[in-house]
N, CA, C and O atoms as a MOPAC input file, in Angstrom:
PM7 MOZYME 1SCF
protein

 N    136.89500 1   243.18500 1   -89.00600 1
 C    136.17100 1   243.99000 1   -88.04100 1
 C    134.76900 1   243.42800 1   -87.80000 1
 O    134.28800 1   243.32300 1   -86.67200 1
 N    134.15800 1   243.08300 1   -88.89800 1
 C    132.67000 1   242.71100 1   -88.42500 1
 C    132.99100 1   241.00700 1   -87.93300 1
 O    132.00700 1   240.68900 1   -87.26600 1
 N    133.70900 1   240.12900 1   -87.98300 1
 C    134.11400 1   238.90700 1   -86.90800 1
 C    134.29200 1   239.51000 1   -85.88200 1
 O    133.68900 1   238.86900 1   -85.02100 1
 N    135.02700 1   240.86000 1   -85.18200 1
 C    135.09900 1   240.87800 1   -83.83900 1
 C    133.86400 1   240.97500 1   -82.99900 1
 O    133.64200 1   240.29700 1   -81.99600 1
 N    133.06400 1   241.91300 1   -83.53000 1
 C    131.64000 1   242.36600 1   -82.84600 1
 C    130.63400 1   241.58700 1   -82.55400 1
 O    129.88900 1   241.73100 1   -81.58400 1
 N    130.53700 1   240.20700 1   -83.89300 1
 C    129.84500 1   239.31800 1   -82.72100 1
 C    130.14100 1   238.50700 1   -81.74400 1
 O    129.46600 1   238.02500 1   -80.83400 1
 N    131.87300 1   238.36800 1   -82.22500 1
 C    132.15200 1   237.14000 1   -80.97900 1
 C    132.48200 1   238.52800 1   -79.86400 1
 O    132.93600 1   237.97500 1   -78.86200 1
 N    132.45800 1   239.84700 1   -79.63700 1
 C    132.69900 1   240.22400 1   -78.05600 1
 C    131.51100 1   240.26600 1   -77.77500 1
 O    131.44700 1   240.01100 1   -76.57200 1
 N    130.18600 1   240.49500 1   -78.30400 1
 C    129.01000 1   240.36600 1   -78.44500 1
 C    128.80900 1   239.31900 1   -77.28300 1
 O    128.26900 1   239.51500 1   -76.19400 1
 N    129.59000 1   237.70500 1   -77.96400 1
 C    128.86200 1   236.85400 1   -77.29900 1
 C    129.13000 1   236.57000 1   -76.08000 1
 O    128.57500 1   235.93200 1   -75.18600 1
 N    130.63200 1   237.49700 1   -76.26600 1
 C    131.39700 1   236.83400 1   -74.69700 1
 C    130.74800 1   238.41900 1   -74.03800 1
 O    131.48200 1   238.87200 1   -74.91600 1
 N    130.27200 1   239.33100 1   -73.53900 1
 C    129.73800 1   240.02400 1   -73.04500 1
 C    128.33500 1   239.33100 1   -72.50900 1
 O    127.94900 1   239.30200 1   -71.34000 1
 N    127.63000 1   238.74300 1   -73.74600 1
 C    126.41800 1   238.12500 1   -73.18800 1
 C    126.89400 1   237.20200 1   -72.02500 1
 O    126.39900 1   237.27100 1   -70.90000 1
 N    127.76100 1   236.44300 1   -72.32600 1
 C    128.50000 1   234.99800 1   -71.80200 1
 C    128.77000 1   235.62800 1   -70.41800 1
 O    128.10500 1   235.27000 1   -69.44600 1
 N    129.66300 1   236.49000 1   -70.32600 1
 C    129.89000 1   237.05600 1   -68.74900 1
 C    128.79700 1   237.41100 1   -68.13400 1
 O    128.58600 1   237.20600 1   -66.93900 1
 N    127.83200 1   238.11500 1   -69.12000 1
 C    126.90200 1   238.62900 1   -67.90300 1
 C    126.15000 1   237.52300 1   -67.35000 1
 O    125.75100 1   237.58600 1   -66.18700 1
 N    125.89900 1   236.41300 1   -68.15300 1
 C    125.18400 1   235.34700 1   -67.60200 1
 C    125.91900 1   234.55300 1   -66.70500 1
 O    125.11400 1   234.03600 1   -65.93100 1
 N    127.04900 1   234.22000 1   -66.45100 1
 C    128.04200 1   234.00500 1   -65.17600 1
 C    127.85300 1   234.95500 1   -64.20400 1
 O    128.19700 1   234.60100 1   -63.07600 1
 N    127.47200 1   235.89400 1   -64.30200 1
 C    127.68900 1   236.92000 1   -63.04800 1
 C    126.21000 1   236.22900 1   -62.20600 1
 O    125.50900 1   237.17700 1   -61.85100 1
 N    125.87400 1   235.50900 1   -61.99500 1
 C    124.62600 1   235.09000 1   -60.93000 1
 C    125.01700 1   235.13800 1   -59.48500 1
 O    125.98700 1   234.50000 1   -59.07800 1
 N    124.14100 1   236.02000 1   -58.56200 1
 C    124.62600 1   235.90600 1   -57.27600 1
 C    123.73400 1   234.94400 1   -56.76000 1
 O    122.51900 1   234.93400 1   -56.96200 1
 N    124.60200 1   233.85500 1   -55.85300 1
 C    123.87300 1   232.88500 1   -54.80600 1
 C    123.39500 1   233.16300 1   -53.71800 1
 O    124.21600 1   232.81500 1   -52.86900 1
 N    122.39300 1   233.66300 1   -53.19000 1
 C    122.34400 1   234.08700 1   -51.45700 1
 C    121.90000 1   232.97800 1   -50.86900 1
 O    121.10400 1   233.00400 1   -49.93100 1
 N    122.53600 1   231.57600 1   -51.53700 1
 C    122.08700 1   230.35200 1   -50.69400 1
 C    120.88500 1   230.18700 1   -50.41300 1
 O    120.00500 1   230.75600 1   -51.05900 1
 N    120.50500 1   229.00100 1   -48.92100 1
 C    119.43200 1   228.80200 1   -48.45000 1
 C    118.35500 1   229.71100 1   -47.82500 1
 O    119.04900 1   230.30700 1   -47.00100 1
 N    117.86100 1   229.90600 1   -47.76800 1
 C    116.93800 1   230.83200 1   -46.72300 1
 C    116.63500 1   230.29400 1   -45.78700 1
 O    115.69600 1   229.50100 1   -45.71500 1
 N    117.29100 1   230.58500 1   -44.98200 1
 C    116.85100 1   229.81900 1   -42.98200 1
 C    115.71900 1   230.56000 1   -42.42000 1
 O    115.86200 1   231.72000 1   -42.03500 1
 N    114.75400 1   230.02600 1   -42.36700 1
 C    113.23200 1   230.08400 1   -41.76400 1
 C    113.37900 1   230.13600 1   -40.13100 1
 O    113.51900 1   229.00800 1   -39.65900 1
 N    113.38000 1   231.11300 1   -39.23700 1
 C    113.25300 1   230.69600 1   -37.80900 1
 C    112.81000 1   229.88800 1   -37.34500 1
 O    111.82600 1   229.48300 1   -37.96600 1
 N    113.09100 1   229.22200 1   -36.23900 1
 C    112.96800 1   228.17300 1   -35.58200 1
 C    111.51000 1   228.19800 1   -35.59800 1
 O    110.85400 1   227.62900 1   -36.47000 1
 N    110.91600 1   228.97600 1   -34.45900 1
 C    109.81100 1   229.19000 1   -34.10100 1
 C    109.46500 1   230.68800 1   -34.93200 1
 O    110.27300 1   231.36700 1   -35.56600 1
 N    107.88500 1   230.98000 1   -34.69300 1
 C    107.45700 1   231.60700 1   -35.62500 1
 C    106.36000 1   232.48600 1   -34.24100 1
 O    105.79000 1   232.11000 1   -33.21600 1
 N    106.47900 1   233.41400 1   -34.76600 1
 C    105.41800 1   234.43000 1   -33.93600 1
 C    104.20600 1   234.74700 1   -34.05200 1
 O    103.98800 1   234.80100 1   -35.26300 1
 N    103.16400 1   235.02200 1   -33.41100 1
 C    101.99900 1   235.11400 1   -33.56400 1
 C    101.24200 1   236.60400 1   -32.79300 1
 O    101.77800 1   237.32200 1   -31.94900 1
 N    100.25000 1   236.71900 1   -33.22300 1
 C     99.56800 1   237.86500 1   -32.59600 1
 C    100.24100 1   239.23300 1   -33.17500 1
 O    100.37100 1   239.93800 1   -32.17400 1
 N    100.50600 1   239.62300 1   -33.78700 1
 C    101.25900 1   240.99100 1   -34.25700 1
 C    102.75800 1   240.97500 1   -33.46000 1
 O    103.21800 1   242.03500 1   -33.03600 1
 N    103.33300 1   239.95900 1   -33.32400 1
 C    104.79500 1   239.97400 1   -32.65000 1
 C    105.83800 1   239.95800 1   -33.29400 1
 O    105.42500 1   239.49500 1   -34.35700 1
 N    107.11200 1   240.16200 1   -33.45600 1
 C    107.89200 1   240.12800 1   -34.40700 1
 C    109.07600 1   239.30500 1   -33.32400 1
 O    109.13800 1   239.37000 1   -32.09600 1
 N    109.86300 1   238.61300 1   -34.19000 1
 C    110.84400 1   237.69000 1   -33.51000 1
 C    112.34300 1   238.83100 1   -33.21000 1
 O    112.50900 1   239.76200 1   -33.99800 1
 N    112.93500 1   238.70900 1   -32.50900 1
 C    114.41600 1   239.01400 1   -32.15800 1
 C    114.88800 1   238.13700 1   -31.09800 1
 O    114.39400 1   237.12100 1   -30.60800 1
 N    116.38100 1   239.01900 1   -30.76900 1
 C    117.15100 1   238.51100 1   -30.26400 1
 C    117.80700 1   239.75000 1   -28.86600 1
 O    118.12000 1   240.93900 1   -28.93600 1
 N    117.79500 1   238.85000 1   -27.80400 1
 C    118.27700 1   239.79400 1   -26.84700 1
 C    119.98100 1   239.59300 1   -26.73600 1
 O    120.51500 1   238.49600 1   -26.56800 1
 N    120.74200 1   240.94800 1   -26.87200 1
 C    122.26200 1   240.81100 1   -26.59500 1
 C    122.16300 1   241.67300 1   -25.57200 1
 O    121.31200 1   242.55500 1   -25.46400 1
 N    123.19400 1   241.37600 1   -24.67400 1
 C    123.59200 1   242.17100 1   -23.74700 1
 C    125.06000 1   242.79400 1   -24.26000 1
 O    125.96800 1   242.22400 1   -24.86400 1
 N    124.93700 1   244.36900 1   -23.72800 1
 C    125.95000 1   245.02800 1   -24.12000 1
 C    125.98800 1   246.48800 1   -24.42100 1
 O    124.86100 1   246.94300 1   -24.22400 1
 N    126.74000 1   247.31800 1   -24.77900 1
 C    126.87800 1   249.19400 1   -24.58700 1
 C    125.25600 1   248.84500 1   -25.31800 1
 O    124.79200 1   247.82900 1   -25.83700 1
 N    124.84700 1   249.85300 1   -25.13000 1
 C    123.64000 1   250.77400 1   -25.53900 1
 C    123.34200 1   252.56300 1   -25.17500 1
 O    122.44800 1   253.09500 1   -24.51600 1
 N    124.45500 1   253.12000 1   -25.88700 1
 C    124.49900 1   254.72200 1   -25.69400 1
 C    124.79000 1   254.73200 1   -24.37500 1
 O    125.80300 1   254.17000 1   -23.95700 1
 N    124.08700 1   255.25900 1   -23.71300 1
 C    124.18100 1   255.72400 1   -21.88800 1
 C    124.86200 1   254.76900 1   -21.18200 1
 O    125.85800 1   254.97300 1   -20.48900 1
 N    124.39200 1   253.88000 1   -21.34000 1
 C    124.18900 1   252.37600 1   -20.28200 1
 C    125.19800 1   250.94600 1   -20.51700 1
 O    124.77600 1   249.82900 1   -20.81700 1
 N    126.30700 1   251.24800 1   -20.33900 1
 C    127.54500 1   250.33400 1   -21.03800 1
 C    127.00700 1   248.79600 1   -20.48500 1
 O    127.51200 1   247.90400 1   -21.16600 1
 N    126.27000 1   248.38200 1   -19.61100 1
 C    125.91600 1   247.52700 1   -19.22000 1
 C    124.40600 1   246.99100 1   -19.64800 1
 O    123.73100 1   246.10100 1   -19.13100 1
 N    124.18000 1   247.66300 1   -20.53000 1
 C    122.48000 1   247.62400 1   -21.07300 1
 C    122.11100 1   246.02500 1   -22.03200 1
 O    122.80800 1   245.01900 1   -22.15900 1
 N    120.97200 1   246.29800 1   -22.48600 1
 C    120.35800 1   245.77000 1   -23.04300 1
 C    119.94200 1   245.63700 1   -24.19700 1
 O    119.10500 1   246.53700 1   -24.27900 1
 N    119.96900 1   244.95100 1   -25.45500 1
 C    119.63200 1   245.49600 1   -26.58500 1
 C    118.91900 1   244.50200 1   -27.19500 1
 O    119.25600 1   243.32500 1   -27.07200 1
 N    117.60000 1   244.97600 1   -28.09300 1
 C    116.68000 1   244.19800 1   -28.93900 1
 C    117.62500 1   244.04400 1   -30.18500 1
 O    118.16900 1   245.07800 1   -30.57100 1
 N    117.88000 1   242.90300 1   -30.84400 1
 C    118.10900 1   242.76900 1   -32.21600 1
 C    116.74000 1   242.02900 1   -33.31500 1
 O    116.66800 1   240.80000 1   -33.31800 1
 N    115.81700 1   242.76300 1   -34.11100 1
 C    114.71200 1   242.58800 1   -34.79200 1
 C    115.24800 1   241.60200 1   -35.99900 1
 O    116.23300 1   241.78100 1   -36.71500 1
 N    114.51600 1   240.74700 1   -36.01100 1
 C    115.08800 1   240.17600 1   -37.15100 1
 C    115.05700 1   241.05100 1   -38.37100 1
 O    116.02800 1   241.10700 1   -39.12600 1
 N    113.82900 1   241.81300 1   -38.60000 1
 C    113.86800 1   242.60300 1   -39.31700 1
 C    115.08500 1   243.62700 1   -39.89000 1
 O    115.10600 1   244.28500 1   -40.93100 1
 N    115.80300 1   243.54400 1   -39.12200 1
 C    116.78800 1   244.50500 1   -38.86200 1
 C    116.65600 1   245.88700 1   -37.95200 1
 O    115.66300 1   246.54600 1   -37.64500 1
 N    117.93300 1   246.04000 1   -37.67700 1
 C    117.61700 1   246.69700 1   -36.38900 1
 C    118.46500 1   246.26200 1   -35.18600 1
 O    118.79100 1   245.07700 1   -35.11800 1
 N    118.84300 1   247.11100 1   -34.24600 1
 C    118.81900 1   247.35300 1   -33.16400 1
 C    118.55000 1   248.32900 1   -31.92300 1
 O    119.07400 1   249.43900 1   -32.01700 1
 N    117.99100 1   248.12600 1   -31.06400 1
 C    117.89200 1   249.14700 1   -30.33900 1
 C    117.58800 1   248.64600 1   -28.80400 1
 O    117.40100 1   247.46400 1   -28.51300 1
 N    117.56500 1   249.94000 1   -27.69400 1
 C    118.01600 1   249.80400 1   -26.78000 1
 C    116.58400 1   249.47000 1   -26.08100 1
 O    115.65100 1   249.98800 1   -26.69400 1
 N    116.20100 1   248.71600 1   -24.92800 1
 C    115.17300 1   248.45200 1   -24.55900 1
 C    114.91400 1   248.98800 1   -23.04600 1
 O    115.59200 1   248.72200 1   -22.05400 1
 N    113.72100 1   249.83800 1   -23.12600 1
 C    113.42400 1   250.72000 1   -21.98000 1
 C    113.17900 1   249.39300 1   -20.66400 1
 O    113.31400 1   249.92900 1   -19.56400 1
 N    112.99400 1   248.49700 1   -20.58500 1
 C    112.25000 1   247.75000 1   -19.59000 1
 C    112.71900 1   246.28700 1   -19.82900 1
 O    111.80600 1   245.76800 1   -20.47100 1
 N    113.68200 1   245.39000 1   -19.62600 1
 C    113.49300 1   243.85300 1   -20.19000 1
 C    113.24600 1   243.64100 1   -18.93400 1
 O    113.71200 1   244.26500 1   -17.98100 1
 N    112.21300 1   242.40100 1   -18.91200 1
 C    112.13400 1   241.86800 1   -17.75900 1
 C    113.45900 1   241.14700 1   -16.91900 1
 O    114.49000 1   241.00100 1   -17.57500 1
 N    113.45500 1   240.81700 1   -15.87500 1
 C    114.95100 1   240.23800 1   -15.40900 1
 C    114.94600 1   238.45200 1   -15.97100 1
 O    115.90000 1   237.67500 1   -16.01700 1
 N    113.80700 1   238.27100 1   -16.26500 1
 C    113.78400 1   236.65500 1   -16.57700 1
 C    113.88600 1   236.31600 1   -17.59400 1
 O    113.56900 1   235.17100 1   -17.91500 1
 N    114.60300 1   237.64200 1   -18.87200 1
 C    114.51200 1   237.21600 1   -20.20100 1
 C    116.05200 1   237.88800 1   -20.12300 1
 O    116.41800 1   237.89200 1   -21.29900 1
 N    116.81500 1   238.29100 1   -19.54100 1
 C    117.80100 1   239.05800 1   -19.69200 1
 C    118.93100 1   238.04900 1   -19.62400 1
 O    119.81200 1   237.86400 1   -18.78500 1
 N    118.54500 1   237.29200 1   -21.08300 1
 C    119.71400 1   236.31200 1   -21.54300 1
 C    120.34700 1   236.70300 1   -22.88500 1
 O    119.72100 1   237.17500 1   -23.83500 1
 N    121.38700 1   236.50300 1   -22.85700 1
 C    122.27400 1   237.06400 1   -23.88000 1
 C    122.24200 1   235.72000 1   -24.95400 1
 O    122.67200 1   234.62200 1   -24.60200 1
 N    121.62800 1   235.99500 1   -26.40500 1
 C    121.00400 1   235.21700 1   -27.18000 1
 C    119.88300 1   234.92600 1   -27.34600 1
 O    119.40600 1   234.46900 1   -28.38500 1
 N    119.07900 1   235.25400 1   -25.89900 1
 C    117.84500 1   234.24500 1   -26.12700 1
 C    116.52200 1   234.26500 1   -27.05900 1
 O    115.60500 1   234.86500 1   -26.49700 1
 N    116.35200 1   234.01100 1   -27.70800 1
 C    114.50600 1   234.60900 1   -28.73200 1
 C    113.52500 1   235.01900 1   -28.27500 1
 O    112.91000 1   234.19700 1   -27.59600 1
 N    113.05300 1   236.08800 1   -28.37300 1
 C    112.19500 1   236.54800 1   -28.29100 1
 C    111.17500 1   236.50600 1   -28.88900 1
 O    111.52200 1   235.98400 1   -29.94900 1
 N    109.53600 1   236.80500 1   -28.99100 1
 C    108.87100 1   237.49000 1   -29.68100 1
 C    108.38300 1   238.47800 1   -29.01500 1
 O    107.58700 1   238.26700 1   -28.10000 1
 N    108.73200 1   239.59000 1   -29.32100 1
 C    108.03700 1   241.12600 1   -29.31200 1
 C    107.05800 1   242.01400 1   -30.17400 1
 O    107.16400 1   242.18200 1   -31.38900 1
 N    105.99400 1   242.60900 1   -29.27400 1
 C    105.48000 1   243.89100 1   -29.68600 1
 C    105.93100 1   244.99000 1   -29.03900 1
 O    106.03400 1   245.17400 1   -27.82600 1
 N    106.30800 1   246.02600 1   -30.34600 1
 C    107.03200 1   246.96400 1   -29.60500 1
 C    106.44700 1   248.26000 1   -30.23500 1
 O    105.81700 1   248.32100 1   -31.29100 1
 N    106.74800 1   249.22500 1   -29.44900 1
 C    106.68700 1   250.45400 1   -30.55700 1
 C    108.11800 1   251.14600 1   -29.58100 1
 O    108.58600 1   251.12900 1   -28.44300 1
 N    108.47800 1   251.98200 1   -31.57100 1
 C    109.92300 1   252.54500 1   -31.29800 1
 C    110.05400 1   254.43000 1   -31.34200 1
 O    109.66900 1   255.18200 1   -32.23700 1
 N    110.41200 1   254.61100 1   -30.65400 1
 C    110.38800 1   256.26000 1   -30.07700 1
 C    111.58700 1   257.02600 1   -30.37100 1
 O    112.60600 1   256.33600 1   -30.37900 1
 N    111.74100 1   258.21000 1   -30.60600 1
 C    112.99900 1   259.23000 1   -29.74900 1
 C    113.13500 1   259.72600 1   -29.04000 1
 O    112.66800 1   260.83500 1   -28.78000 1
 N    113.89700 1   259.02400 1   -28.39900 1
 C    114.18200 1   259.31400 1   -26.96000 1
 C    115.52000 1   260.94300 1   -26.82200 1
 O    116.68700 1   260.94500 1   -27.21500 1
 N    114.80800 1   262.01800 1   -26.19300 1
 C    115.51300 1   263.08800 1   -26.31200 1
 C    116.54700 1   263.24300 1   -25.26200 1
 O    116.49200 1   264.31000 1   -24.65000 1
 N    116.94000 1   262.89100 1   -25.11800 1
 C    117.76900 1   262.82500 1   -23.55000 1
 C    118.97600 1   264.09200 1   -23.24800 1
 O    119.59800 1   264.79200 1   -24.04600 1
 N    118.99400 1   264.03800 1   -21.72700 1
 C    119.41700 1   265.72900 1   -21.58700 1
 C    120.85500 1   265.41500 1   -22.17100 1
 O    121.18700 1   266.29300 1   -22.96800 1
 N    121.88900 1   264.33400 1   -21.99500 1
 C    122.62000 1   264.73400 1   -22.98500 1
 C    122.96700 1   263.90700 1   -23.79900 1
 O    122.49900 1   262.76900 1   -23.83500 1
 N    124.28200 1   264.57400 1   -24.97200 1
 C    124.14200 1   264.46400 1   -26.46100 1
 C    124.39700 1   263.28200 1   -26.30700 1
 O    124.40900 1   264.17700 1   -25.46200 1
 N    124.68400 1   261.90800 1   -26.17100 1
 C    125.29900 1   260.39100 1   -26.23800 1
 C    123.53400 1   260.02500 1   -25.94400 1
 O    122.89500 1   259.66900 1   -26.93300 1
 N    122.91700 1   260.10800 1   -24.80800 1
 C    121.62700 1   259.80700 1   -24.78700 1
 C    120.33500 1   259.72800 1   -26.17000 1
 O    119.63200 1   258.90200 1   -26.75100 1
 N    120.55200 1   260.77500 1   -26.16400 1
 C    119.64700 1   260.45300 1   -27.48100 1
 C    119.38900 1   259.71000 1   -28.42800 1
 O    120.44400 1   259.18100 1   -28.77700 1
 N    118.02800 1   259.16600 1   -29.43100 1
 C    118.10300 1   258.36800 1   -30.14900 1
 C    116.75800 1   257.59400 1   -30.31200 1
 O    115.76700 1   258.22300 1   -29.93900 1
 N    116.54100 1   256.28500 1   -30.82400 1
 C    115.59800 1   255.70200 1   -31.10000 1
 C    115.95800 1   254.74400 1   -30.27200 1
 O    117.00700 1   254.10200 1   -30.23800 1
 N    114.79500 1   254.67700 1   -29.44800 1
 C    114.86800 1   253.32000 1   -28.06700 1
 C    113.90500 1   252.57500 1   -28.61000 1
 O    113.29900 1   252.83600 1   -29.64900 1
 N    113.70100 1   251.29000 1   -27.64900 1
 C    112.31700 1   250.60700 1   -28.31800 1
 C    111.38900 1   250.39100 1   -26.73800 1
 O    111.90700 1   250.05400 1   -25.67300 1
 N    110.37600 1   250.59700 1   -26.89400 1
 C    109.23500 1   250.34600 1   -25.97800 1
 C    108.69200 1   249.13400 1   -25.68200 1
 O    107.62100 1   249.02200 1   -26.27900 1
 N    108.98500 1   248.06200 1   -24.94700 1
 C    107.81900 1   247.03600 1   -24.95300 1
 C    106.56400 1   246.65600 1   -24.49400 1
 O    106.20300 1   246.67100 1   -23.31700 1
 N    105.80000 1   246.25700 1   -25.62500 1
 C    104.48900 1   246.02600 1   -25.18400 1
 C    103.64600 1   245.15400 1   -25.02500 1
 O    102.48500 1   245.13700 1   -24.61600 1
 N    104.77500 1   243.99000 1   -25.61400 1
 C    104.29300 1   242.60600 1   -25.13900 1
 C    105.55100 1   242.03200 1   -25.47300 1
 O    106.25500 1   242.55200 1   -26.33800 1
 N    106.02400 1   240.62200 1   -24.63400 1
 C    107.42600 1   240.05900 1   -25.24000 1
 C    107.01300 1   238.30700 1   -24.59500 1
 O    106.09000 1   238.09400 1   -23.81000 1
 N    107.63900 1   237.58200 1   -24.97200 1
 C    107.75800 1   236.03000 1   -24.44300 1
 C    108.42200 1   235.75100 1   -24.76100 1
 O    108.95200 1   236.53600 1   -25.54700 1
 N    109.09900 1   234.47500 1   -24.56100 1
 C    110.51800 1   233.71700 1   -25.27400 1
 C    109.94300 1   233.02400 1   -26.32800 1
 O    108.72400 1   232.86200 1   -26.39000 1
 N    110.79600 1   232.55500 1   -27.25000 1
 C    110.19700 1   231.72300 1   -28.31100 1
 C    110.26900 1   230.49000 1   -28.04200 1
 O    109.81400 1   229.65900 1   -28.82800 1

């Protein structure tokens, strides 16, 4: 009995030290933002109301629906950098509602 306890001992230590998770490389964006801007990504596609809409993806994480894109950025993929501020939007009905995003400054990257 006292031979078993240190060798499961060791193989307990032994597994837990195999258990290492890899989250690989860390990919750095291309380009990098400046002025209080944060980088995303524009997809086109449903956004609650508007099956034909628009949507910010934050790198941060996140998505949400964008009150205003200009027509000259309304590319599906393209980079952004945005300042935004994000709201709830109460809308008269129930599918409407939600957290939209406001823009308040945007450029391509």
């Amino acid at each position: 009995m006292r031979i078993f306890q240190p060798l499961i001992s060791l193989l307990l230590l032994g597994s837990l030290a195999a258990c290492c998770k890899d989250n690989g490389p860390v990919v750095e964006p291309v380009a990098t933002c400046d002025d209080g801007s944060q980088p995303a990504t524009v997809a086109h596609g449903p956004n609650r109301c508007d099956p034909n809409g628009w949507v910010l993806k934050l790198d941060g994480g996140g998505a949400y629906p964008v009150d205003a894109l200009p027509a000259s950025l309304q590319q599906d993929g393209l980079r952004v950098c945005v300042a935004y501020a994000l709201y709830q939007d109460m809308g008269a009905c129930p599918c409407c509602g939600g957290t939209r995003l406001r823009i308040q400054r945007i450029q391509p990257q």
